[in-house]
TIZA-200079 format. One record per residue (C-alpha): residue number from 0; residue in one letter; x, y, z. Coordinates in steps of 0.05 Angstrom, whole numbers, plus 5000, padded with zeros to 4 digits. Last residue first. Layout:
BEGIN
ATOM  num  residu     X     Y     Z
ATOM  NUM       A     X     Y     Z
...
This chain:
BEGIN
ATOM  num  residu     X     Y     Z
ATOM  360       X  3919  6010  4606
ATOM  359       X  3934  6088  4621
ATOM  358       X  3863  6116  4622
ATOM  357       X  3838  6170  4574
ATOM  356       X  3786  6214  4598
ATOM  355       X  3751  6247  4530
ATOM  354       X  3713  6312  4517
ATOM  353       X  3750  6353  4567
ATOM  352       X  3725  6369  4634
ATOM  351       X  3748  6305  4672
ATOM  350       X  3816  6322  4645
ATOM  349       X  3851  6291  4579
ATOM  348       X  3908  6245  4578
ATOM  347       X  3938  6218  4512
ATOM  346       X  3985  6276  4519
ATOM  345       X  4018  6230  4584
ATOM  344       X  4043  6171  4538
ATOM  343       X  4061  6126  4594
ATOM  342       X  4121  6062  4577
ATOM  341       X  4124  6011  4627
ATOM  340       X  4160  5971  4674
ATOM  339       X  4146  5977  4746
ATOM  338       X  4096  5918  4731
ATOM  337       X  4032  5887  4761
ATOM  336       X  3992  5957  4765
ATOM  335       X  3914  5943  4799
ATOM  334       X  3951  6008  4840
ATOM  333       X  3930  5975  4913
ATOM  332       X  3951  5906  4889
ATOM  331       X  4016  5916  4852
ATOM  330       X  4033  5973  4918
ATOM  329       X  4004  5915  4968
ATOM  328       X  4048  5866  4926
ATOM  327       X  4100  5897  4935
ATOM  326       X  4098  5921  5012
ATOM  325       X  4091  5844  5026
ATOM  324       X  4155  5827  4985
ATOM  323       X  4192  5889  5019
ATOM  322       X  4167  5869  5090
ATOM  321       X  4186  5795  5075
ATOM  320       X  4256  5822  5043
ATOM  319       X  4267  5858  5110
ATOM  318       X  4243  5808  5155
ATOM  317       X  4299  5757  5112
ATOM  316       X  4354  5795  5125
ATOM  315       X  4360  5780  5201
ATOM  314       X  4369  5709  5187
ATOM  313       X  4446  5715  5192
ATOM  312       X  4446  5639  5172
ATOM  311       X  4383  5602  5195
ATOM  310       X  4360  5567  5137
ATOM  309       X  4292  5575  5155
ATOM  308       X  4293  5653  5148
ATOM  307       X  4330  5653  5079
ATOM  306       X  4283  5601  5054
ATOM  305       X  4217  5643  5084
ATOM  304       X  4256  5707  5040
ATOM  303       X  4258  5666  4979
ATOM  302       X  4195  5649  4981
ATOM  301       X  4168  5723  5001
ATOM  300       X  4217  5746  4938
ATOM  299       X  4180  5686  4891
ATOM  298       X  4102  5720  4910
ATOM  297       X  4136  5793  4907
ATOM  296       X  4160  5776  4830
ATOM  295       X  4156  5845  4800
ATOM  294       X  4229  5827  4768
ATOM  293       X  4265  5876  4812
ATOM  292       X  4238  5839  4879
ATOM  291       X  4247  5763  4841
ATOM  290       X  4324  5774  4827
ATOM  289       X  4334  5820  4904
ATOM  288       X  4310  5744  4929
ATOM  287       X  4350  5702  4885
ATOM  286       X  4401  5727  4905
ATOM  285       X  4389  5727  4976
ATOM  284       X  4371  5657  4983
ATOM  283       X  4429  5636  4944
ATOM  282       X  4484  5663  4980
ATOM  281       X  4443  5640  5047
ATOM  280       X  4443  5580  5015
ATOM  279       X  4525  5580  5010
ATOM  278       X  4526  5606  5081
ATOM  277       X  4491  5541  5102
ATOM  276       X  4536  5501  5067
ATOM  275       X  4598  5525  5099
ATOM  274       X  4571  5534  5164
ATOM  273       X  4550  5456  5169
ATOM  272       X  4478  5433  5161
ATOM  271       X  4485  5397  5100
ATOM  270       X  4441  5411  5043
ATOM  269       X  4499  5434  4991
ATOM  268       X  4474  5409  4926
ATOM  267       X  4400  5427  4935
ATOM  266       X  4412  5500  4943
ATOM  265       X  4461  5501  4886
ATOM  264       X  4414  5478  4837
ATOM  263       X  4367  5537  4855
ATOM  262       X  4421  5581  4842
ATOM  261       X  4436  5554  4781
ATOM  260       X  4352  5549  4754
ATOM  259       X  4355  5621  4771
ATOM  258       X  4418  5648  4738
ATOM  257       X  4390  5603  4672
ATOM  256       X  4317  5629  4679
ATOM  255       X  4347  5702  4683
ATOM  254       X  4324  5704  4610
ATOM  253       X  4256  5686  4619
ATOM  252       X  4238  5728  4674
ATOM  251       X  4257  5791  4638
ATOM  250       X  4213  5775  4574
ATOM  249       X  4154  5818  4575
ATOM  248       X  4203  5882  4603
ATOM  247       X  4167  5938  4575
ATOM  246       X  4189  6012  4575
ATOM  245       X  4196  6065  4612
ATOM  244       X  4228  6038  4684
ATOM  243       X  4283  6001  4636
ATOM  242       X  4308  5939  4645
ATOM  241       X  4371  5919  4607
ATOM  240       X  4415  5927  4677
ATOM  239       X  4378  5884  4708
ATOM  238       X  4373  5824  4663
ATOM  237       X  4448  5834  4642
ATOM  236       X  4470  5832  4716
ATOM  235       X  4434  5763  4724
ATOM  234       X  4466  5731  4672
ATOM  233       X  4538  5763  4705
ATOM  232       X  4511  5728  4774
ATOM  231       X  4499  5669  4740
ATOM  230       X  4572  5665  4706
ATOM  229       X  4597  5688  4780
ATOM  228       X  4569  5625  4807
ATOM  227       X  4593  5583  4761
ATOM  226       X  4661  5603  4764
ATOM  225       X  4672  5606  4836
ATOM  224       X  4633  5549  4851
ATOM  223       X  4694  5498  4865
ATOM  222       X  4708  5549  4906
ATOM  221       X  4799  5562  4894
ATOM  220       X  4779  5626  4866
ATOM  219       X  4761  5652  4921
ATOM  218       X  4704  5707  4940
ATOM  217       X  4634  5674  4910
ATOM  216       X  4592  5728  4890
ATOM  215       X  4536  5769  4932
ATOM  214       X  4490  5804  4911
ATOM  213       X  4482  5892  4917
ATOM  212       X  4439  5942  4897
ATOM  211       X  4441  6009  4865
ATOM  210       X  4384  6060  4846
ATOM  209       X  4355  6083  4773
ATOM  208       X  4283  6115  4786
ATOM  207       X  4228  6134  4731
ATOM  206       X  4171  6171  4766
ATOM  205       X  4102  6150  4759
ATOM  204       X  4074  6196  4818
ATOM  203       X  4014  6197  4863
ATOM  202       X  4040  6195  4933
ATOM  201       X  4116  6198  4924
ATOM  200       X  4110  6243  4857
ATOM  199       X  4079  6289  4902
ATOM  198       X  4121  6293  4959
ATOM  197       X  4189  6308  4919
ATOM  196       X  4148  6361  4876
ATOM  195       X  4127  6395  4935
ATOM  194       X  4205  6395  4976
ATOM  193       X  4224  6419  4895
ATOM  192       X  4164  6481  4898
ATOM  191       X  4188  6497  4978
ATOM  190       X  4255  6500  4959
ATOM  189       X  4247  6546  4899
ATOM  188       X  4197  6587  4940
ATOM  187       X  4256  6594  5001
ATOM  186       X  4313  6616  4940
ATOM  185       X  4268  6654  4913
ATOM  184       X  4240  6686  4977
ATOM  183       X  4319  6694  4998
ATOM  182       X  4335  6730  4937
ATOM  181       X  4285  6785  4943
ATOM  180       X  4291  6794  5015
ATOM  179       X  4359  6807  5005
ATOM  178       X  4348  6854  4933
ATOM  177       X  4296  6893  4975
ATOM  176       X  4333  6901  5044
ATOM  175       X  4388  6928  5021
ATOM  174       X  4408  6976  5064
ATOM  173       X  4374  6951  5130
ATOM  172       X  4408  6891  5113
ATOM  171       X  4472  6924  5115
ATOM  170       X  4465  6978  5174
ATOM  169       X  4504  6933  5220
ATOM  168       X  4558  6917  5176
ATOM  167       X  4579  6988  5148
ATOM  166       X  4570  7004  5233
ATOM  165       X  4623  6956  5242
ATOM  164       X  4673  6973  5191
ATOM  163       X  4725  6918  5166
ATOM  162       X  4661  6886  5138
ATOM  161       X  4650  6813  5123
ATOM  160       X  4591  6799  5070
ATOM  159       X  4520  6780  5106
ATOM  158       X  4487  6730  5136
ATOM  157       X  4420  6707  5132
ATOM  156       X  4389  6658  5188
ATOM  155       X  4329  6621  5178
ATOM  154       X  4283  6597  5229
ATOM  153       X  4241  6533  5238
ATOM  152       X  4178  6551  5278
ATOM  151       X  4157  6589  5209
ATOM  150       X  4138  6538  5175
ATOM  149       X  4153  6508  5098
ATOM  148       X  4125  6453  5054
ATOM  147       X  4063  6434  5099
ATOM  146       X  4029  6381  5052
ATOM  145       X  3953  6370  5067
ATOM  144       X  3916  6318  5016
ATOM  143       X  3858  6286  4987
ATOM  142       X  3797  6342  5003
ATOM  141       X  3732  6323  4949
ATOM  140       X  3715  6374  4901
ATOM  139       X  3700  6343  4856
ATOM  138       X  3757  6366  4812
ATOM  137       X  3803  6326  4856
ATOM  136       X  3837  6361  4914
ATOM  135       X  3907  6373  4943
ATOM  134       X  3921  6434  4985
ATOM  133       X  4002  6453  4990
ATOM  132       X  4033  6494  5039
ATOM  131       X  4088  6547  5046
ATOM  130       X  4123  6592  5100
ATOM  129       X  4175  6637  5112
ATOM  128       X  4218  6657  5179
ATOM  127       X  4275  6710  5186
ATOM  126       X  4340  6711  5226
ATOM  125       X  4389  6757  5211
ATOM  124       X  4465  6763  5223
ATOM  123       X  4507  6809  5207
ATOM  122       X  4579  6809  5193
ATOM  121       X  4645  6848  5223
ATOM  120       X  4722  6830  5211
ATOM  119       X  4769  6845  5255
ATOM  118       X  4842  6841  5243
ATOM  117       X  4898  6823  5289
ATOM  116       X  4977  6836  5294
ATOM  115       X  5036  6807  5316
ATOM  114       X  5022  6733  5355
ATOM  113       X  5086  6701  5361
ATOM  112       X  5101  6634  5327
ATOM  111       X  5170  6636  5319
ATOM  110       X  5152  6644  5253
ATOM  109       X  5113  6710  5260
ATOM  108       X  5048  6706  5272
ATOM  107       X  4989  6738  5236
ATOM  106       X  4912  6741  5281
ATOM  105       X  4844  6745  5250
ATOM  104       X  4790  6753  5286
ATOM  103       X  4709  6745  5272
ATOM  102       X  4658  6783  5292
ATOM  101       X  4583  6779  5300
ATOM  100       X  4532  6836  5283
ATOM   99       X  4459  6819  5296
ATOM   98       X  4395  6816  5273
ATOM   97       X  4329  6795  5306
ATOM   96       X  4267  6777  5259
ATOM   95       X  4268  6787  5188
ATOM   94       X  4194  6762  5155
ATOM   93       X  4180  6719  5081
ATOM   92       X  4107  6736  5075
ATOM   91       X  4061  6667  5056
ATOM   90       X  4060  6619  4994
ATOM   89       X  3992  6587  4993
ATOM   88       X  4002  6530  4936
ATOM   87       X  3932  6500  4910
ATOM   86       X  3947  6431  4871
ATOM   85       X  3884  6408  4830
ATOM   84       X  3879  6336  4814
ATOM   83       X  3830  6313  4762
ATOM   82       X  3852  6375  4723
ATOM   81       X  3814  6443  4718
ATOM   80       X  3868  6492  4707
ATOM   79       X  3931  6506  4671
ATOM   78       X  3937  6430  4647
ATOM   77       X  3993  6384  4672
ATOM   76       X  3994  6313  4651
ATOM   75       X  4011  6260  4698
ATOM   74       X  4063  6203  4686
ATOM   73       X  4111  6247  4728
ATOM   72       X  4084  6304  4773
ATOM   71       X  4121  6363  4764
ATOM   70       X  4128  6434  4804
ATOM   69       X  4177  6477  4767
ATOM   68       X  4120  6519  4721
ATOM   67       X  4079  6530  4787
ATOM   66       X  4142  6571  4814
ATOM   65       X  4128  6635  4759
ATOM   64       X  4183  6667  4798
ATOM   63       X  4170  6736  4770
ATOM   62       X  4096  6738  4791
ATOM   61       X  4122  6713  4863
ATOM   60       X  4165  6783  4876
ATOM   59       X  4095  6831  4862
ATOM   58       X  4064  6789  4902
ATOM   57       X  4104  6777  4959
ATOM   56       X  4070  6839  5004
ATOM   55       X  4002  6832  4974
ATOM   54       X  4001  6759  4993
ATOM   53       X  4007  6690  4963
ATOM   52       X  3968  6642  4921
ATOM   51       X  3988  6593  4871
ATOM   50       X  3945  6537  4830
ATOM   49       X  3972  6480  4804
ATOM   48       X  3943  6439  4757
ATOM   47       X  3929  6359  4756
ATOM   46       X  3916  6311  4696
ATOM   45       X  3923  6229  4706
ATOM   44       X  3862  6215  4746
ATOM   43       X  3823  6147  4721
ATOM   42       X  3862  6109  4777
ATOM   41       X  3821  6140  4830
ATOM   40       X  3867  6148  4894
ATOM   39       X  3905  6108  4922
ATOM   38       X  3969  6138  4966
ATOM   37       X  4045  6101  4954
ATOM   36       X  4034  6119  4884
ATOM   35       X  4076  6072  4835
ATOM   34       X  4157  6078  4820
ATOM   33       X  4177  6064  4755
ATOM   32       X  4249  6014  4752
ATOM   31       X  4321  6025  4732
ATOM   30       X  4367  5982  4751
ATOM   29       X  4449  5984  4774
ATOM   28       X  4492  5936  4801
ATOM   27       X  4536  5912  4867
ATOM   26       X  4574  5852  4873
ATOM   25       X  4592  5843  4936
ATOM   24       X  4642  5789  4961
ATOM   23       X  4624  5715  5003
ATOM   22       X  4681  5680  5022
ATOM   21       X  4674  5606  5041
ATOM   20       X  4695  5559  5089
ATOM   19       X  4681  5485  5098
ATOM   18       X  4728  5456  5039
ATOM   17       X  4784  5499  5077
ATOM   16       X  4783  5463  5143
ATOM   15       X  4784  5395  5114
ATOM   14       X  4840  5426  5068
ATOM   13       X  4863  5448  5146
ATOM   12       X  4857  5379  5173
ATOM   11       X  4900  5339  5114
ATOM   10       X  4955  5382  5109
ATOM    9       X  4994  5344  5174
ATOM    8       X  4980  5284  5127
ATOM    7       X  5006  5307  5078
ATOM    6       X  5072  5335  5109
ATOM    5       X  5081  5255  5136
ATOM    4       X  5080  5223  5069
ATOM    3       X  5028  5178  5057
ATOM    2       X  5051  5114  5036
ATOM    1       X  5023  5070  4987
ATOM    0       X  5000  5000  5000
């Protein structure tokens, strides 16, 4: 019988110890997908206006803003008045409140590092306060929506160029009042119109997202997986990156059917209940799950998510994907939408006053 030499044999544990390890890396990618309105409403409205009202004192400032032109609602048409939805914006007084000069000092050294002169320099400081809200309604009539945009419990503060003089910098504001308070209810309508926008498209919008995920890929090249689990993951990668939240995706599932069938396989290879093969699972598990979630699978994610729980390998991960499976299908359900993947031709629209309402099908 052959002998095994003695260094072999010394070997032998850690290989042992090596076949029952394995590295899992990130692999992180990028899809683009349509978010659906978080809030139901009638799914026969796709027009909405806006409507803006402020004060005598802002007035003549708003009419050179023009902010309904920036607010958008994506996948909705916008008509100048009388749309399912009508947006009414009160836009309130922009107000100073307390000023006040501050300093700040400015001292030279030499190189030894003594202090040989100092220069002041003199600011203002000036709080002020604005506020904004939104009024959502259909063209019934009926109240949908309250969206405070700005309030005056959260102050502003203004501050001013440095002065060498401190009465130049207490009397600035005062100075030029107009052009400040000018600028600053731009720059506070602006925000308020984009803060608007944001909220809209959240509750009612169809608004094309990209975002980045991660899987996970085998780590070492020694794996007897390593290849053929980073072939599926590449599979996988092309799905997701050729989906597109404005456009059909009929075939998606069909050509990830060779990354899932793989991953599948792999689950009912290793079946032990060592760490090594419940880590490689877990691999799969997870996978599989992010697959199903950007494929507008919730029903396969929540299975995938139950496997990841059973399996019992940092099982924390799997009552986020149920939440995330459940919150899908509720959003499918609630929106009688069963895709994030669609084109929307918003001139087809008309409003509930025009001759035709046209429905996105």
């Amino acid at each position: 019988m052959k002998k095994i030499p003695s260094t072999l044999l010394l070997l032998l544990p850690f290989i042992a110890f090596a076949q029952k390890t394995v590295d899992l890396d990130k692999y992180r990618f990028t899809v683009q997908f349509r978010s659906l309105p978080t809030m139901r409403i009638d799914s026969t409205y796709r027009t909405y206006d806006v409507q803006i009202e402020t004060t005598k004192l802002m007035n003549p400032l708003l009419s050179e803003l023009q902010p309904e032109n920036s607010v958008r609602l994506e996948g909705w048409k916008k008509l100048a008045k009388d749309g399912h939805l009508t947006v009414t914006v009160k836009i309130g007084d922009l107000v100073p409140g307390d000023a006040e000069v501050k300093e700040r000092v400015v001292t030279t050294k030499n190189g030894n590092g003594i202090v040989t002169g100092t220069k002041t320099y003199y600011y203002q400081e000036v709080t002020y306060s604005f506020e904004s809200e939104a009024t959502i309604t259909d063209f019934k009539g009926m109240h949908i929506l309250d969206e405070q945009l700005a309030s005056r419990t959260n102050k502003r503060v203004y501050r001013s160029p440095e002065f060498t003089n401190r009465i130049i910098a207490a009397g600035y504001f005062l100075a030029n009042s107009l052009a400040i308070t000018k600028e600053l209810f731009r720059e506070s309508v602006t925000n308020a119109m984009h803060r608007l926008s944001e909220r809209l498209n959240r509750n009612f919008g169809f608004e094309a997202v990209t975002v980045n995920d991660m899987v996970w890929v085998i780590g070492s090249r020694k794996h007897p997986e390593y290849n053929g689990w980073r072939n599926a993951v590449r599979q996988m990668n092309d799905v997701l990156f050729s989906l597109s939240g404005t456009a059909p995706a009929p075939d998606a599932k069909e050509k990830a059917m060779p990354a899932i069938q793989y991953f599948e396989k792999i689950k009912s290879r290793y079946v032990s209940n060592n760490r090594h093969d419940r880590k490689i699972r877990y691999g799969c598990y997870y996978n599989l799950a992010v697959l199903y979630y950007y494929l507008d699978d919730p029903q396969g994610m929540m299975k995938e998510a139950n496997g990841l729980e059973l399996n019992d390998f940092d099982a924390r991960e799997a009552k986020g994907f149920k939440e995330t499976a459940a919150w899908l299908k509720r959003i499918f359900e609630q929106n009688n939408i069963y895709t994030r993947h669609f084109a929307i031709n918003t001139e087809s629209f008309k409003g509930p006053l025009e001759k035709t309402d046209v429905t996105m099908k």
